[in-house]
VEXPAFI-995021 format. One line per 4 residues: number of its first residue (from 0); their letters; for each residue x negated, y negated, z negated of N, C-alpha, C. Coordinates in steps of 0.05 Angstrom, whole numbers. Example, Ala and Ser with C-alpha at 12.3 -4.5 7.8 and 13.67 -1.06 7.14 Angstrom:
<recs>
0 = AS = -264:114:-156:-246:90:-156:-264:66:-156  -257:45:-142:-273:21:-143:-258:-1:-157
</recs>
This chain:
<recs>
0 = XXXX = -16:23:0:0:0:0:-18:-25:0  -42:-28:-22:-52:-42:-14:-70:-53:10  -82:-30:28:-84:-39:53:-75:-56:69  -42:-36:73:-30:-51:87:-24:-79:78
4 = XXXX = -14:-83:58:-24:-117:50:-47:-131:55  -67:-118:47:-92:-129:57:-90:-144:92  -89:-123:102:-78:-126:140:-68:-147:152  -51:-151:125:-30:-174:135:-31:-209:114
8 = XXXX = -52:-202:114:-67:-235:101:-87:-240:115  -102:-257:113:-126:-278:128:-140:-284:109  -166:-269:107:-190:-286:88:-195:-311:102  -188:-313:126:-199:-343:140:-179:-369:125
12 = XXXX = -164:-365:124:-143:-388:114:-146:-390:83  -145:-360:66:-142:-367:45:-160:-346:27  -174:-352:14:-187:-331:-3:-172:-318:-28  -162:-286:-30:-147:-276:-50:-150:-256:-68
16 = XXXX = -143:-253:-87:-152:-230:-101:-132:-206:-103  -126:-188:-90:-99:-163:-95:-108:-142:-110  -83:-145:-133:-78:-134:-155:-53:-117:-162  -68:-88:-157:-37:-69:-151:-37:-63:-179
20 = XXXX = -8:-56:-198:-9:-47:-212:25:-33:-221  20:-7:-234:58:-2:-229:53:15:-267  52:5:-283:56:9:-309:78:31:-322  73:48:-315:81:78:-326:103:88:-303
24 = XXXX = 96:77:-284:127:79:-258:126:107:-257  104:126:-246:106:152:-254:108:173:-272  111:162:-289:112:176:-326:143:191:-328  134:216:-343:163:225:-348:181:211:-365
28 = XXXX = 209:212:-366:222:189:-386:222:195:-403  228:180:-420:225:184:-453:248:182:-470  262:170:-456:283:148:-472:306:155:-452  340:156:-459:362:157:-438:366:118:-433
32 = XXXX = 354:99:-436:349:88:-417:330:83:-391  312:94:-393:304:100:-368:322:119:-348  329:136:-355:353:160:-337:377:131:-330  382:116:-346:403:103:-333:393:75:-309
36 = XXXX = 373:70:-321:354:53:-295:355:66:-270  351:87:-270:352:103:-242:373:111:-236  389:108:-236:418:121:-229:417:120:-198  422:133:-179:418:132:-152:391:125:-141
40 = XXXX = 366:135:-154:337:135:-140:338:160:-146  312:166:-128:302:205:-127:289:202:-155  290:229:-157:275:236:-185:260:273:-180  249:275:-198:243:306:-198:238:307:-229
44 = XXXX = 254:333:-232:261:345:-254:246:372:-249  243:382:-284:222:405:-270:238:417:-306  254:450:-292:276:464:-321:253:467:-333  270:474:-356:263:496:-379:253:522:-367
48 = XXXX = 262:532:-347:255:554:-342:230:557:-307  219:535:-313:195:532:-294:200:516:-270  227:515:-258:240:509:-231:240:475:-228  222:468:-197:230:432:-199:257:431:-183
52 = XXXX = 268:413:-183:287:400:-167:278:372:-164  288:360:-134:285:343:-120:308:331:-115  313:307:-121:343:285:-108:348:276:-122  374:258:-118:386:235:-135:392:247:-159
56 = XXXX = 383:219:-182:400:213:-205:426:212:-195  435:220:-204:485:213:-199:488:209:-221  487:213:-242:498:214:-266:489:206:-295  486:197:-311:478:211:-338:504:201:-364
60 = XXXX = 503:227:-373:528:224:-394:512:235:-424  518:210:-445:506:221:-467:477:233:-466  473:264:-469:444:284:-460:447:291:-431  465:291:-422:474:307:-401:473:297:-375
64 = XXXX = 460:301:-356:448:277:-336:445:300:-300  465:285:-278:466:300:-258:447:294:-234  437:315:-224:414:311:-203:435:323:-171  436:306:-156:444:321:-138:419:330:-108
68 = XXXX = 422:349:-107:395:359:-91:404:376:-61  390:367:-47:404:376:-17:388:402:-16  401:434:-17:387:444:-12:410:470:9  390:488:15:411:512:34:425:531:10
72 = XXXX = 446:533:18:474:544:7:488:570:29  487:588:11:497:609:33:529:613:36  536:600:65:568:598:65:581:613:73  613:611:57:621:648:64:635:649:92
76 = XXXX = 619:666:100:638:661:143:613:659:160  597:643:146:574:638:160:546:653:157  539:659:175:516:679:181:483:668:163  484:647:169:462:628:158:464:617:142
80 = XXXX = 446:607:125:449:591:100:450:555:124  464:537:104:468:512:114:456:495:95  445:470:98:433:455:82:458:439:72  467:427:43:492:417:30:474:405:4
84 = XXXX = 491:381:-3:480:371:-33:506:392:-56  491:403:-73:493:411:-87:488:394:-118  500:393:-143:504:379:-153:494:400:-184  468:391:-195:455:402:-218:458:389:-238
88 = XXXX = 472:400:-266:462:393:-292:450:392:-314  435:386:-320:414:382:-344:422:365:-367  408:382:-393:407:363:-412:379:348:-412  377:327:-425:353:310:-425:329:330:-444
92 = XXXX = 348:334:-475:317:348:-489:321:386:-488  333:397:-458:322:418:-452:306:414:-421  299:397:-413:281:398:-380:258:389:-400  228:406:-377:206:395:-391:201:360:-379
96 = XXXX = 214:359:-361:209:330:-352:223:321:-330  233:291:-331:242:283:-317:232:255:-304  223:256:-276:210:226:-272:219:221:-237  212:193:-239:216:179:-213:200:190:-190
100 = XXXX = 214:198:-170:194:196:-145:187:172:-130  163:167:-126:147:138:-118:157:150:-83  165:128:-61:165:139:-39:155:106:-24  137:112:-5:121:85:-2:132:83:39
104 = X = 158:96:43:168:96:69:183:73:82
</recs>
């Protein structure tokens, strides 16, 4: 990221100093206000029982906080699995972690 900023300034015009800094933006949360800050950004959650998931915050209620994650679902009629958001729940103090995905697109 900072490149590309770099790229797009002129040491000729102006002399600058760039100073990237993102203060715990990748840290797992700690607190259910962070889970409510994100409400509709990606996240990755990673269970109790070893498994990550990938996708939106949708939800958080009390402990109880929904990840919806696009993944293949095997449909009945259909020969092939289809890709569908599917809609996961977690409590906050049974996942080992829950944090923001950084996406720089």
């Amino acid at each position: 990221m900072s490149k590309y900023i770099e790229d797009h300034l002129s040491r000729d015009e102006e002399d600058y100093e760039l100073e990237v800094g993102s203060a715990g933006l990748g840290q797992p949360f700690k607190v259910l206000q962070q889970y409510l800050n994100f409400v509709g950004k990606p996240v990755e959650v990673l269970a109790a029982d070893g498994k990550k998931y990938q996708g939106i915050l949708k939800h958080v209620d009390g402990n109880d906080f929904v990840v919806t994650v696009n993944e293949k679902v095997t449909v009945e009629g259909k020969k092939r699995p289809q890709k569908m958001d599917v809609d996961h729940t977690f409590q906050m103090d049974n996942v080992k972690y829950t944090k923001y995905l950084i996406s720089f697109k």
